[in-house]
C-alpha positions as CSV (number, residue, x, y, z in Angstrom):
1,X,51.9,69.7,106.4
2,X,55.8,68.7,106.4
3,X,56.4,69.0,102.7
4,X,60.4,68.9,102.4
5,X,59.9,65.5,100.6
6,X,62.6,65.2,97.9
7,X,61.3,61.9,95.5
8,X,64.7,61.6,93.5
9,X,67.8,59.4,93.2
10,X,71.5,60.1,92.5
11,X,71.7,57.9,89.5
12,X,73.6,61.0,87.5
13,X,77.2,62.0,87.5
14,X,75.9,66.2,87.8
15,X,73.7,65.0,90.5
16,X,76.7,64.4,93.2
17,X,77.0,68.6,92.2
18,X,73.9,69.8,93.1
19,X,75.2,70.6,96.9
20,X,77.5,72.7,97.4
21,X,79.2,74.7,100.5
22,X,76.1,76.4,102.5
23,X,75.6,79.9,101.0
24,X,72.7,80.2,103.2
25,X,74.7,79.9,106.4
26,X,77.0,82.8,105.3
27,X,73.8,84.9,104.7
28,X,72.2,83.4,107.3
29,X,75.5,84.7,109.7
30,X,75.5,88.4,108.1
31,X,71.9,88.8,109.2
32,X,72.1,87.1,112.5
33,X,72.5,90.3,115.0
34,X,70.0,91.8,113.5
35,X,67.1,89.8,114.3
36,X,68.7,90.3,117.9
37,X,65.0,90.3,119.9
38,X,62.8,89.0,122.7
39,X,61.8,86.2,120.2
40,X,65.6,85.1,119.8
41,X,66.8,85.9,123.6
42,X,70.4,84.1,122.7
43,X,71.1,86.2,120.1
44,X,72.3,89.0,123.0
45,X,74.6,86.5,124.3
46,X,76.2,84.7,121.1
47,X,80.1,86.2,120.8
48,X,81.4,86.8,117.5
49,X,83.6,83.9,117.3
50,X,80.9,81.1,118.3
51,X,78.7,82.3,115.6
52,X,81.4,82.4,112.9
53,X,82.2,78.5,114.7
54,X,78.6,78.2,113.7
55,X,78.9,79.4,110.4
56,X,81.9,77.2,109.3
57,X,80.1,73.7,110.4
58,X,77.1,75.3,108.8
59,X,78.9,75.4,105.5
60,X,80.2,71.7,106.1
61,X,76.4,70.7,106.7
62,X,77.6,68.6,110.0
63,X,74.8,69.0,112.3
64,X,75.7,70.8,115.6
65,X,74.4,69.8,119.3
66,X,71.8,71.6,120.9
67,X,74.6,72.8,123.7
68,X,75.7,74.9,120.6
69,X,72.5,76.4,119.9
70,X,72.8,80.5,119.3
71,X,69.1,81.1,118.6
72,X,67.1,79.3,120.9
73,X,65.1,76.8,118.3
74,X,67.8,74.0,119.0
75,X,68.0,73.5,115.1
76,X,71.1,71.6,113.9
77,X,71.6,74.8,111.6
78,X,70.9,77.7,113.5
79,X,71.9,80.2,111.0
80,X,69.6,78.4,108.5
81,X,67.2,75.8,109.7
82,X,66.0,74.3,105.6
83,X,69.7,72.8,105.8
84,X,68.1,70.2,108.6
85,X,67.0,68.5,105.3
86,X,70.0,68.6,103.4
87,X,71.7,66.7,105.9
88,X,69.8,63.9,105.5
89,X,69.9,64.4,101.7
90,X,74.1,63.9,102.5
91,X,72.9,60.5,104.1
92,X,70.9,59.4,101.7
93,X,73.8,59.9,99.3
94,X,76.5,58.0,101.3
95,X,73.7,54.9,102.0
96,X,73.9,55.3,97.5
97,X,77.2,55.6,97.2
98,X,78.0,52.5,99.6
99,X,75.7,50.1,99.1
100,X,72.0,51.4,97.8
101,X,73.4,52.1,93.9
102,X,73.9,47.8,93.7
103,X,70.2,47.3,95.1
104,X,68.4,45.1,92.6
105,X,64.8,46.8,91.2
106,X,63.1,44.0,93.8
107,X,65.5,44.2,96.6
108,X,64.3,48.6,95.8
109,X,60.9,47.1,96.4
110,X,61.2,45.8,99.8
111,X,62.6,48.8,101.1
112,X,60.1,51.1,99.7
113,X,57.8,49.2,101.5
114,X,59.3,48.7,104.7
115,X,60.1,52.7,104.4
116,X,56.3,52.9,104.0
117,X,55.1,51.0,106.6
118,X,57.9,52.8,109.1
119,X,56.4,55.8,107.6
120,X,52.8,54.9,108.3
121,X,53.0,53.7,111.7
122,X,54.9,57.1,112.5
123,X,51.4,58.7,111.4
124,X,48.8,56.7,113.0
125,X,50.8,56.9,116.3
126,X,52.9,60.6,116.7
127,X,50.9,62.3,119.2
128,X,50.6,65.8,116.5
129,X,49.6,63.3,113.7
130,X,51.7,65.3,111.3
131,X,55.7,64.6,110.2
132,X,56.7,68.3,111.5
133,X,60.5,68.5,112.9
134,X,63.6,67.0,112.2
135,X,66.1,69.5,112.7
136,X,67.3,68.9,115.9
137,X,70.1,66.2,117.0
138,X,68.2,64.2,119.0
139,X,66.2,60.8,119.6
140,X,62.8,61.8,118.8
141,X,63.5,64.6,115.7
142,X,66.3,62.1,114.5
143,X,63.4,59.7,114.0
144,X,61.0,62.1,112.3
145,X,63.6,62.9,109.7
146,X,64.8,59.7,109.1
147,X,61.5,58.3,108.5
148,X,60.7,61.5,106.6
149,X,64.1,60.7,104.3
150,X,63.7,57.1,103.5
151,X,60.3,56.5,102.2
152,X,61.1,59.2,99.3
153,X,64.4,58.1,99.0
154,X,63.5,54.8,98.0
155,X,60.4,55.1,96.4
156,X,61.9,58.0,94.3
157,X,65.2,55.2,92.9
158,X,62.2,53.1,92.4
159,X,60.8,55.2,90.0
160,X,63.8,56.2,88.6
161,X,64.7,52.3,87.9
162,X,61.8,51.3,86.6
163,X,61.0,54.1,84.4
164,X,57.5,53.9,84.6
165,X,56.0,57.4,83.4
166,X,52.6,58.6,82.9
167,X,52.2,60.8,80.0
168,X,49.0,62.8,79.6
169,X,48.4,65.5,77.9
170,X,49.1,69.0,79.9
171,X,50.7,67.2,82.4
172,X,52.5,70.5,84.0
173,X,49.0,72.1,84.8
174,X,47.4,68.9,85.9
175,X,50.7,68.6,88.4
176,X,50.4,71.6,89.7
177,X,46.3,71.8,90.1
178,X,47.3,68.5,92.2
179,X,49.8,70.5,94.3
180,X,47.8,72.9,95.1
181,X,44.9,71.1,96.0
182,X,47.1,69.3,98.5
183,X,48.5,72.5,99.9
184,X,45.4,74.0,100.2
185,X,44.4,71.1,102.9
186,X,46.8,71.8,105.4
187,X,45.2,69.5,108.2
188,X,42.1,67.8,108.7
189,X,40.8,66.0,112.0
190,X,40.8,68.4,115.1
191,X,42.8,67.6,118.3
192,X,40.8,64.6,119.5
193,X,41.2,62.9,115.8
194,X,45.1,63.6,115.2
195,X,45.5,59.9,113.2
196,X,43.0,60.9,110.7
197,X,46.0,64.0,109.9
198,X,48.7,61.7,109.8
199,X,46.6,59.4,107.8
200,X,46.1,62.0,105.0
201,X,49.5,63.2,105.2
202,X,50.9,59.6,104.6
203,X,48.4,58.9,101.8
204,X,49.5,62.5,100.6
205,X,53.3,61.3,100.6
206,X,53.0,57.1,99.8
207,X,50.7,57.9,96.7
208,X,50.0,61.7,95.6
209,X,53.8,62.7,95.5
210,X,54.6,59.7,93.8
211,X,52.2,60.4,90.9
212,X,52.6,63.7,90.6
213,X,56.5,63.1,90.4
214,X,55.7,60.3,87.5
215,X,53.3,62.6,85.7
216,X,55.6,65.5,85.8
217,X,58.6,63.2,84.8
218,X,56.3,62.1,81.6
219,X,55.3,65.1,80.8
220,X,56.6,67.7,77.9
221,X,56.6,71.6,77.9
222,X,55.7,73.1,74.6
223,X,55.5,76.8,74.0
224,X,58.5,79.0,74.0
225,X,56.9,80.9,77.1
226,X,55.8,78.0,79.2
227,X,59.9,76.8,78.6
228,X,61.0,79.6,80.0
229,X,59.2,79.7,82.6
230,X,59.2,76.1,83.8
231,X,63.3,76.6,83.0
232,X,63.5,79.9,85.4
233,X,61.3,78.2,88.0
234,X,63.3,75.1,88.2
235,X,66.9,76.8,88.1
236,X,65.5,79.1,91.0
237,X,63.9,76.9,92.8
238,X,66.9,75.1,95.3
239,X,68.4,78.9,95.3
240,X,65.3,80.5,97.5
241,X,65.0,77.6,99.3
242,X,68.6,77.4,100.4
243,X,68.8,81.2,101.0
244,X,65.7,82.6,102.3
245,X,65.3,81.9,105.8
246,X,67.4,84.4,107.4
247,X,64.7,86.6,105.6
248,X,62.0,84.7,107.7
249,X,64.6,84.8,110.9
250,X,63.8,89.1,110.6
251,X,60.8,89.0,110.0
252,X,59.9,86.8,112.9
253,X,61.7,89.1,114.9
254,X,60.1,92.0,113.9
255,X,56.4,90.8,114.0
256,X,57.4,89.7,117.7
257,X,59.2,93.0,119.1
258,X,56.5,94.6,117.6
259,X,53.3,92.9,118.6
260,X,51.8,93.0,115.3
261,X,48.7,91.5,114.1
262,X,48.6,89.7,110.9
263,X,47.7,92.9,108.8
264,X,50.1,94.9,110.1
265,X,52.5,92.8,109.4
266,X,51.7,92.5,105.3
267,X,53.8,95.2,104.2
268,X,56.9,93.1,105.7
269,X,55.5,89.4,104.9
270,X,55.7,91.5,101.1
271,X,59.0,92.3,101.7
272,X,60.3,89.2,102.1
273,X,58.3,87.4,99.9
274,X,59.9,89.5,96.5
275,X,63.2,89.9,98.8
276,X,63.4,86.1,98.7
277,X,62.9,85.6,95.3
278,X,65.7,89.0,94.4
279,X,68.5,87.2,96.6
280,X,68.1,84.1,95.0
281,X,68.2,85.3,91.8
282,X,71.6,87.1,92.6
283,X,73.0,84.0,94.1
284,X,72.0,81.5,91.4
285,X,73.9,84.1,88.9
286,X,76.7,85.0,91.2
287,X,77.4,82.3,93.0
288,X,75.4,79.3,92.4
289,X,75.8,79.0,88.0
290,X,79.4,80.0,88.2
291,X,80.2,77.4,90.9
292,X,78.3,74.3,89.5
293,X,80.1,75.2,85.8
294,X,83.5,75.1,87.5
295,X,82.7,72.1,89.5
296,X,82.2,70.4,86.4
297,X,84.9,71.4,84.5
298,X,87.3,70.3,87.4
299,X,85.7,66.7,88.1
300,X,84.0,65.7,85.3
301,X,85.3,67.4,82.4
302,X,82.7,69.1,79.5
């Protein structure tokens, strides 16, 4: 299942901060050569200077053509493919900034469910069933992430507007048995039944992701420990998704080159897996803290 579905608005002044220059195209650019293999072919032919070009519009988050692919996936981000998403995020900010912010709560309404239905007839009628792709500029993955963007997008000012939470007791336990019950159903129908997929992943996204962001939202932590650790979890969160892919970009290479079968290749899956949470740690400290606090200190003041 597609599960880069972001339910949230930009109805804060420290939200317009949460994105800033691509750290995960710089990282993404210092690893490049090295997943140099048979799996990445245009690696061996990408010059220095294109894939520092690469890099720059990669910090920008501008998309770039498939004609200026250097990896061979034709992502818009070739140095770091998750940042397919946060150009649309960008979009979904200017459609706030210009005109969405004024919406009225039932004017919200409409769109949410014009969003939905777009959204729905996309799943009953893609020929995977499923709402993979998006990260390439052009017709057909331009569609699957705008229709991917909007739904959330609205739904998730919709929320926010009406401030409807659901408060139950343990409501961060209950949120996450939900997500992993979801995750845990990856697919369902085989290849002659590809609607009844894309039926269950737009239930998954219309419905479950909207409940488990209100009962999340209307939920409390209490317990020093469980603080902490919902606070770590949260702050780290955006960092290992922003950075980690060029860890996935060498072990894909490796597993290839090599030929290995799925327990051979543990030891490595391992490696990343603890790598990614390591380099995000020292980017949210390094990098990612120090840069928000300026940020706010220079635009809004304390």
């Amino acid at each position: 299942m597609a599960c880069s579905i972001d339910f949230g608005g930009v109805e804060d002044r420290d939200a317009l901060l949460d994105r800033r220059p691509d750290l995960g195209s710089i990282i993404g650019a210092v690893c490049f050569y090295f997943g140099a293999s048979t799996v990445f072919p245009l690696i061996h032919a990408t010059p220095v200077w294109k894939m520092l070009a690469v890099m720059l519009v990669g910090c920008t988050l501008i998309p770039i053509l498939p004609s200026m692919d250097i990896r061979g996936w034709q992502e818009m981000h070739p140095l770091n493919g998750p940042a397919w998403s946060l150009f649309f995020e960008y979009v979904a900010n200017l459609l706030y900034a210009l005109m969405v912010r004024k919406f009225s709560r039932t004017l919200l309404a409409i769109f949410v469910m014009i969003a939905g239905g777009v959204l729905l007839h996309f799943a009953l009628t893609s020929h995977e069933g499923d709402f993979i792709g998006g990260w390439t500029v052009d017709g057909p993955q331009l569609r699957i992430g705008f229709t991917r963007m909007m739904y959330p997008f609205f739904a998730g000012l919709l929320l926010f507007r009406m401030g409807k939470l659901i408060r139950i007791n343990h409501a961060f336990w209950v949120c996450s048995g939900l997500i992993a019950i979801i995750l845990a159903v990856p697919r369902i129908g085989g290849p002659d039944h590809v609607w009844m997929n894309g039926l269950y992943e737009a239930f998954c996204i219309i419905v479950l992701f909207p409940l488990i962001v209100a009962l999340g939202a209307g939920g409390s932590l209490q317990g020093k420990y469980s603080t902490r650790i919902c606070g770590f979890l949260g702050d780290i969160s955006y960092p290992i998704y922003i950075t980690h892919y060029p860890l996935i970009y060498l072990y894909t290479a490796w597993v290839g080159d090599k030929h290995l079968s799925l327990a051979q290749s543990y030891p490595g899956a391992l490696l990343v897996f603890f790598g990614s949470f390591a380099l995000a740690y020292a980017c949210l400290k390094l990098y990612d803290e120090p840069a928000r606090n300026w940020l706010k200190r220079r635009f809004t003041g304390p």
